[in-house]
N, C-alpha and C positions, 0 to 999 in steps of 0.2 A: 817526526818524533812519535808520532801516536801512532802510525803506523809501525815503526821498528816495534814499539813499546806489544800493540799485537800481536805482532809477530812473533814475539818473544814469547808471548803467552803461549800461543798457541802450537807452538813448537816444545812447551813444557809439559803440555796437557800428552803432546802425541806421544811424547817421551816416556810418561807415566805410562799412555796405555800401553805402548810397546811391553814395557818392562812387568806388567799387569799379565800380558799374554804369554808373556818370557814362563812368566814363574805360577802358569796358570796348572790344576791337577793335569787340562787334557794336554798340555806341554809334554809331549814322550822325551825331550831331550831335557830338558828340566828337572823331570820325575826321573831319570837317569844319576844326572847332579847330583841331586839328592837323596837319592838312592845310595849312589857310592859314596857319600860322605857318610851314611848311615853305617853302612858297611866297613868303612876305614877305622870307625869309632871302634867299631865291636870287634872286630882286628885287632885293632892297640889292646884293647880291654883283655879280651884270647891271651894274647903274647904277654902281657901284663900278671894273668892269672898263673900261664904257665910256668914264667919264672919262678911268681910265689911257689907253685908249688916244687918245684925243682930245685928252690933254695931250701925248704923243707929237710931236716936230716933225724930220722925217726931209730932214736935205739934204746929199746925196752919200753915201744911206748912213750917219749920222752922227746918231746918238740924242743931241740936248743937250740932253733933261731925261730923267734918270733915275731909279729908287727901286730901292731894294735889298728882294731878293728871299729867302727864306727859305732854307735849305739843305737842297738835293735828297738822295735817298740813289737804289738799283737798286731797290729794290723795289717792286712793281707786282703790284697783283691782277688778273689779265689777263683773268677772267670781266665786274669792272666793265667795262671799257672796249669802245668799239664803233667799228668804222669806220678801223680803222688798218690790217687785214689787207693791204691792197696795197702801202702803203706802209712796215710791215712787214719784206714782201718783197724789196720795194724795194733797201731798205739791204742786206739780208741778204745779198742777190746780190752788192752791189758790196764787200763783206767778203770772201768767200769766192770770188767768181766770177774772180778772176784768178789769176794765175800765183803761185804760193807762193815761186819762183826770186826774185822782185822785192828787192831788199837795202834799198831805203829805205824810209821808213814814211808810207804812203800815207795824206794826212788829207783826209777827209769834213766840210765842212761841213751841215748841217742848220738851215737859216736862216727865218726866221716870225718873224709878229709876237707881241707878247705874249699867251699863252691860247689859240694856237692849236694847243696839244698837244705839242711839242717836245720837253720833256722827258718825256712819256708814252710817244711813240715810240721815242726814247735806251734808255727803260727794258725796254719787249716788246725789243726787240735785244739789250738785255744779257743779257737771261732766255730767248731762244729758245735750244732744244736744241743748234738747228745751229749754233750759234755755242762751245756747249761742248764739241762733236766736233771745230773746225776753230781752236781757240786754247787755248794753254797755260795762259793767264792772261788775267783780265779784272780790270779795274782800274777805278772809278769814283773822279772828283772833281767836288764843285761848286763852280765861280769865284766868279760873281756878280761882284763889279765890283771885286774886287780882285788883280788881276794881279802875284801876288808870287809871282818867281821862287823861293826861296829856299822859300817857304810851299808852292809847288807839288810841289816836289819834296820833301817834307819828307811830304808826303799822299801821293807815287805811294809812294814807301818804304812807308810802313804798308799802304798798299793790298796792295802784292807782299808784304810778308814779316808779315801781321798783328798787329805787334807796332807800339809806338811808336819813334817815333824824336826824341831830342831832342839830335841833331847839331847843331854852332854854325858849325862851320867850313865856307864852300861847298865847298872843294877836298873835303874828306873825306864829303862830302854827294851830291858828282858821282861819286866813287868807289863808295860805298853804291848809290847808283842803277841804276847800268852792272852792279853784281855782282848785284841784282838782278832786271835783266834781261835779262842778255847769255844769248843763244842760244835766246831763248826767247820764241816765237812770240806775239804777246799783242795785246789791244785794250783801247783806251785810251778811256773817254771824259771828257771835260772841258763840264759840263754850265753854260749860262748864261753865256758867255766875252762881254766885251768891251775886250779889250784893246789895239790898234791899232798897237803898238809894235812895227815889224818887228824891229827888233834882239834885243828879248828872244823873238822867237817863233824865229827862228833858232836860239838859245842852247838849248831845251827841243828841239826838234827832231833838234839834232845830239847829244843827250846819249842821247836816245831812239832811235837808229841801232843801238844796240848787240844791240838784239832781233831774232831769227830775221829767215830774210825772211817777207813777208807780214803781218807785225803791221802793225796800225793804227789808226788815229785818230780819233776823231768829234768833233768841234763842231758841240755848240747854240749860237745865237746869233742875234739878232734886228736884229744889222747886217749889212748886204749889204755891205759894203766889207770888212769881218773876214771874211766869209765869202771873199771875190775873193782877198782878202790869203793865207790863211793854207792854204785847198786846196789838192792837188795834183791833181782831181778838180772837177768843175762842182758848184755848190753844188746841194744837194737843197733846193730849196724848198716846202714843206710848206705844201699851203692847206687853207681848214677844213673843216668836217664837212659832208655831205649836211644838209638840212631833218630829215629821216626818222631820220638818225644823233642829232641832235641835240636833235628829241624822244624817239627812244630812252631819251638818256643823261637828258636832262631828268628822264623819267619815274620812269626808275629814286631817282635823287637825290631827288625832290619828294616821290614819295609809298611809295617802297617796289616788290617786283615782286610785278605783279599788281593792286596798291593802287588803281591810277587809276578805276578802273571804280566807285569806292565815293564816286567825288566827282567824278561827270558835270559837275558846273559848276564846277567850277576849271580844268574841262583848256581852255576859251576861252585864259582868265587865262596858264594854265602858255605854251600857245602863241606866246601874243602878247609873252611874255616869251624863249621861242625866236628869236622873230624876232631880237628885238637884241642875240642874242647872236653873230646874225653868224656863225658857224659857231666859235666858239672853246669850249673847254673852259672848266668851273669848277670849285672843288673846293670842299669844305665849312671851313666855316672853323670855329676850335676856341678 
């Protein structure tokens, strides 16, 4: 008995290490495994994004099939990402590069199709230095497809004074707003907007006067007609990545940094799967 009982043991112990060595990094048939599952994922995800956008049917500017989209937050790990430093820049100039005298609130669209980075680029802008040297306040919100006045400001409030806000009355809501922001130089972004209602973009616009001059505005947005609509500025149109950016980012995402080199024959596969991603971003899905 006690001998079976050993042996039991120790036929479990050998079993772990096998399976230890199985799924060990220096395992090349392992890191293979794992590799192509990494790759299947981002596959499905490819073919996934490509529908969206193929189901896409654009006339005058004018998205009429839509899906709703997750809620963005500012933050961004700005080592992952690759291939935005010009554009970057871009923006950053047109924040900062004019006259601080200006009294109304200059709004930036930033317009692309779905996955072509949008909100990645929103986010390095809200995170670069020079933007926290040349504004008093930065304030993020994500729309996505629902355009409620009432809700939006209800989100800049907490943005500006970190606290919640579960005001009912608009009058006392437009009040809260203005006190705070009045005098106080700030950048706004409103990330995924599609709203097309001039009337209510007016209404957010003039409530938002009340900050220093040179505050400002950004919209994402993947309608060119919100975009025409709603800037005061030529829209920034954002096109996708270099080939070279986008196995970059590929690379990173599929197999880890450094990784690739350990699964010479997946990177055909990883490639050919670059291609049709058309120069857009993806992100791992959870």
């Amino acid at each position: 008995m006690a001998d079976a009982l050993q042996w039991r043991m120790g036929f479990r112990e050998s079993f772990k290490s096998q399976v230890r060595n199985f799924f060990s990094p220096s395992n090349s048939l392992a890191t293979r495994i794992r590799m192509g599952r990494r790759l299947k994922a981002i596959r499905e995800t490819l073919e996934m994004i490509a529908q969206e956008r193929s189901s896409f049917r654009l006339s005058d500017g004018v998205i009429t099939q839509m899906k709703r989209r997750p809620e963005t937050g500012s933050f961004v790990i700005e080592s992952e990402i690759v291939g935005r430093t010009d554009d970057r820049n871009g923006i950053v100039h047109l924040l900062i590069g004019t006259s601080t005298d200006e009294r109304d609130v200059s709004v930036i669209p930033i317009v692309g199709i779905a996955g072509v980075g949008k909100t990645t680029l929103a986010q390095l802008v809200y995170n670069d230095e020079r933007i926290e040297r040349n504004f008093d306040m930065k304030l993020w919100v994500c729309v996505s497809f629902e355009f409620d006045l009432k809700k939006l400001m209800e989100a800049i409030i907490q943005c500006a004074t970190k606290s919640r806000c579960d005001l009912l009355e608009m009058d006392i809501l437009q009040s809260r707003l203005q006190e705070s922001l009045r005098g106080r130089r700030f950048l706004l972004i409103m990330d995924d907007v599609w709203n097309e209602d001039h009337e209510e973009w007016e209404k957010l616009i003039t409530l938002l006067r009340c900050g220093d001059g040179g505050s400002k505005f950004i919209v994402t947005t993947r309608n060119q007609k919100l975009a025409l609509l709603t800037g005061t500025t030529s829209p920034y149109h954002l096109g996708g990545l270099s080939d070279d950016n986008c196995w970059s980012l590929f690379k990173q995402r599929a197999f880890g940094r450094g990784e690739e080199k350990n699964c010479p024959k997946l990177q055909p596969t990883g490639k050919e799967l670059v291609k049709k991603c058309g120069g857009c971003h993806w992100q791992q899905r959870h």
